[in-house]
Structure formats: C-alpha cells, structure tokens
C-alpha positions as CSV (number, residue, x, y, z in Angstrom):
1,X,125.0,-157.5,-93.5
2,X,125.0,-158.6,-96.9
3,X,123.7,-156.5,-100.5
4,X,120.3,-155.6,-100.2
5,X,117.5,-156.7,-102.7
6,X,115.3,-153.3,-102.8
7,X,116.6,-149.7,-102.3
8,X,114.8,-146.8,-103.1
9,X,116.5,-144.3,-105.2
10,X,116.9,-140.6,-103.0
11,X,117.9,-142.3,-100.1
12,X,121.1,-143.1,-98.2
13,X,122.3,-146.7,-99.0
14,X,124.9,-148.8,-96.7
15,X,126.0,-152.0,-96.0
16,X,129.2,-153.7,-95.2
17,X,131.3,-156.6,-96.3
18,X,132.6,-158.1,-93.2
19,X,132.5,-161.9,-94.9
20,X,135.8,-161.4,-97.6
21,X,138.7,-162.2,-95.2
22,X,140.8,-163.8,-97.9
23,X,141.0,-160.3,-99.1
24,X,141.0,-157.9,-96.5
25,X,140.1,-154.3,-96.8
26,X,143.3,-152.6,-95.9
27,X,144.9,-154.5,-99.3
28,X,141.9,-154.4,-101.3
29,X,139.1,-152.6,-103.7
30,X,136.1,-154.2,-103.2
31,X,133.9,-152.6,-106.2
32,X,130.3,-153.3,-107.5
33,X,128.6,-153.1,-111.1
34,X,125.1,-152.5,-111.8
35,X,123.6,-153.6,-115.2
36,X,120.7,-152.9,-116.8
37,X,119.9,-151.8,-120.4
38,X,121.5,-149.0,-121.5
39,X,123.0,-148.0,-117.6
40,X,125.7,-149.1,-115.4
41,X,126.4,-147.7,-112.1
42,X,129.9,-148.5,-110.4
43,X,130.1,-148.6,-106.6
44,X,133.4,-148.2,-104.9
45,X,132.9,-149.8,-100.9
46,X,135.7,-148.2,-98.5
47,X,137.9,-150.2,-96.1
48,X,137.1,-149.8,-92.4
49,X,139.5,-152.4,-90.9
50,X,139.5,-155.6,-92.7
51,X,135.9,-155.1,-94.0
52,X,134.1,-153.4,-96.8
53,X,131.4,-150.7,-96.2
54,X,129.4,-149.3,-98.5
55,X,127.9,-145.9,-98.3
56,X,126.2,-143.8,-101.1
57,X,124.9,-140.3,-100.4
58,X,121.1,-140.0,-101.1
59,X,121.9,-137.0,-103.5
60,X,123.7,-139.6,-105.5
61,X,121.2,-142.8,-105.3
62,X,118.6,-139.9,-106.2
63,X,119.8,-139.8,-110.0
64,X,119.6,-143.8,-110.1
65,X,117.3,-144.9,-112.3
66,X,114.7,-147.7,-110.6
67,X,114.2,-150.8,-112.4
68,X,115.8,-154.3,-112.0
69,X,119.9,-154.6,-112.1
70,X,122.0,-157.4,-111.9
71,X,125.1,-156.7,-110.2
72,X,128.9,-158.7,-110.1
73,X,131.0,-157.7,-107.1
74,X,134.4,-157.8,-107.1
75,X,138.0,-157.2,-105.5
76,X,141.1,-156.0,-106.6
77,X,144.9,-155.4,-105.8
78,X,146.9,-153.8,-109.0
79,X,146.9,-156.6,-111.6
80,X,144.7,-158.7,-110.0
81,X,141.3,-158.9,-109.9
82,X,138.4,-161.6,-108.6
83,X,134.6,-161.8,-108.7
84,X,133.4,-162.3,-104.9
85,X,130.0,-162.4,-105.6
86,X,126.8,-161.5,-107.4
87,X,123.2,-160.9,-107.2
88,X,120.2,-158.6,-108.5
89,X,118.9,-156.0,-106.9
90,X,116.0,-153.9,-107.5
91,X,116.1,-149.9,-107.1
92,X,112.2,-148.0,-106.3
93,X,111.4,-145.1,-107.1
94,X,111.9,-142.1,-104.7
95,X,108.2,-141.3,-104.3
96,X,109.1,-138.0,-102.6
97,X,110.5,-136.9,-105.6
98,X,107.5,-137.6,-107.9
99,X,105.4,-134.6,-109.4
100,X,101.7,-135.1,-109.2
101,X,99.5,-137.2,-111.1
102,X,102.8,-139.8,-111.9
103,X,101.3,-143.1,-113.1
104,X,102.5,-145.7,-110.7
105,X,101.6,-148.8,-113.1
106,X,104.2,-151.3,-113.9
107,X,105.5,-151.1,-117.9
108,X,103.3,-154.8,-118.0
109,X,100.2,-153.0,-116.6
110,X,100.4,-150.2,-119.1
111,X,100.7,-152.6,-121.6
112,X,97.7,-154.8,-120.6
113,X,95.0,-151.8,-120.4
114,X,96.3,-150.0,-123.4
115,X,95.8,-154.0,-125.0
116,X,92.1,-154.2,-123.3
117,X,91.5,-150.5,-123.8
118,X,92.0,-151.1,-128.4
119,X,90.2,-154.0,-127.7
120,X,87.3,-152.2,-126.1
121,X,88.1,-149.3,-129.3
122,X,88.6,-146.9,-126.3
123,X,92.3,-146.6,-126.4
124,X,93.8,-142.8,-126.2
125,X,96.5,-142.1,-128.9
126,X,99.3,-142.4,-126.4
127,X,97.9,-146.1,-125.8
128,X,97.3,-146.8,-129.5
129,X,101.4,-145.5,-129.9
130,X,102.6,-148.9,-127.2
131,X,104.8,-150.7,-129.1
132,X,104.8,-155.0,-128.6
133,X,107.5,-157.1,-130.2
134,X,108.5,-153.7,-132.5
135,X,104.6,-152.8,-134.0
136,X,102.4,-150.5,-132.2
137,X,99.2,-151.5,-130.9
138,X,97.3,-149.7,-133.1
139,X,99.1,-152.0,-136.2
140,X,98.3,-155.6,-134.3
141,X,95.4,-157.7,-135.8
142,X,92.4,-158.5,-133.3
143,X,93.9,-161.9,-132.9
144,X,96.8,-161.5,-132.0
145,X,95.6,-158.6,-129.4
146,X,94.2,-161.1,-127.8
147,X,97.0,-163.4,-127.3
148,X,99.3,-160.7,-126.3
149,X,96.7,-159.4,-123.7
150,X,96.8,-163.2,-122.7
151,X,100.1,-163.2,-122.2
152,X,100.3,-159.7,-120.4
153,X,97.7,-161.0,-117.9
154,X,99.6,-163.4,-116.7
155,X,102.7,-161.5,-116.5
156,X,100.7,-158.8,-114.4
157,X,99.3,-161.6,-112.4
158,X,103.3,-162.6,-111.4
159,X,104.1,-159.2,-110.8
160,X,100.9,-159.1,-108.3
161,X,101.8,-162.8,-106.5
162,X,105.3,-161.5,-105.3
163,X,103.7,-157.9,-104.4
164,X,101.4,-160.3,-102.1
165,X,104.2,-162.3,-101.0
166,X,106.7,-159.5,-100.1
167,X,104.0,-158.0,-98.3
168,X,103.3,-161.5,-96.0
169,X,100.0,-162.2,-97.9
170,X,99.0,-165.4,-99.5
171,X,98.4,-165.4,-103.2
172,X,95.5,-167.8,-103.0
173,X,96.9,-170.4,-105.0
174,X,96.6,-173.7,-103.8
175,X,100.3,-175.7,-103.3
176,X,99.7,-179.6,-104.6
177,X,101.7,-182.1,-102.4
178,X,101.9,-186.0,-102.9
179,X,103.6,-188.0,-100.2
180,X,104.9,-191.4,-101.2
C-alpha cells in the first residue's frame, strides 16, 4: 500500500512502504512532511524488515487539523538525505468529535450564501464580517458582489462534481468527443 488520499482526523492511520528497496528500512529514516498554511506535521514511519510502516495513534491524528496538505516524503542516513516521493492528501474531520449544531459547509459555501444572503439584504452580522480578497462583505459594492458570487458558484459547483465523482455518481455534464 501506498499514502492515502483522505484520512479522517481521530482515527488510526497506517500504511507501509514496501516499494523503497534502494534504501532499505534497517539503514534508513523514511520521514513525511505535511504542509498547509500556517501547520506542518512530521511523520516518522518505522522499519519492519526492509520496509517502511506507518502508524499514527488516533489520539494523535485527533489534534490534526482537516483541510488539504501537500506532503514530500523522504529518506535519510546521517548526512544524507533524498526525496522518495510526494503527493497531497486530504485530512476529514472527525465527526465523532463534533459538538452539535457544527456547520458542515465548505469555507466556498459559506462564502457564497453569506454573498447571496447581502445581496438579498438578509445577511447576519457574522455573514456581513466574511472577508474576500481582504474587504468584508459588508464593504464590497453591489457589482462586484455579483461577480464574486459568480465566481464562488462555480467554485462550489467543482467542489460538488468531485463529491459526485468520489461517491460513483455522474456529474451530468456531457463529455464532447470528435474522432478523426
């Protein structure tokens, strides 16, 4: 098994590394970084034989925050050091560990009703307080309201097409081919 793509933060993560046998496990530190803004988390796998596993307590992945990371892999043996390999990775939410009434919209669907909501003059103070490209929503001209909730649509729109997709749904657009 390779890195996954989704893990949800509270529970147990593991996989192994059995594909580095340039640098086997019993000689080297195979170690991952996370990036996203503002946080970096630093995974340490453990040699079992020749391969890598990594294992992460779900106490630990609990305190992760969920969002969208890039991640570089790599191994090492005293001076030396090589990236092996990268990818992203996306960490959920632990849902267990939500309190009531938490608002399971994306930050793009918040953004898009609190847009429509000024638009509609119904937005709550916490939706007039949003803040676009650094001026809050209550600041933005009519206009331009209307080209951000534009925009915002179709970023929603994306972030509903690969919902669809990971679940084995269609999205209902239609896929133009010419054969020549």
């Amino acid at each position: 098994m390779t890195e996954p793509t989704v893990l949800t933060a509270g529970d147990t993560w593991r996989w192994d590394r059995t594909d580095l046998s340039d640098y086997p496990a019993s000689a080297w530190t195979l170690t991952y970084f996370l990036l996203r803004a503002g946080r970096q988390i630093t995974i340490t796998a453990t040699a079992v034989g020749n391969f890598f596993r990594v294992s992460i307590p779900a106490a630990t992945t609990a305190t992760y925050p969920a969002g969208i990371y890039r991640w570089h892999a790599y191994v090492s043996r005293g001076t030396e050091r090589f990236k092996v390999d990268e990818g992203t990775l996306e960490i959920q939410l632990n849902y267990a560990a939500q309190t009531a009434g938490f608002d399971t919209r994306s930050e793009v669907k918040k953004i898009l009703d609190a847009i429509e909501a000024a638009l509609l003059g119904r937005a709550t103070a916490d939706q007039m307080s949003y803040s676009i490209g650094g001026r809050s929503i209550s600041k933005i001209p009519i206009a331009e309201l209307i080209t951000f909730r534009d925009k915002f649509k179709i970023e929603y729109q994306k972030e509903i097409d690969v919902e669809k997709i990971r679940n084995g749904l269609g999205t209902g657009k239609k896929i133009h081919v010419r054969f020549i």
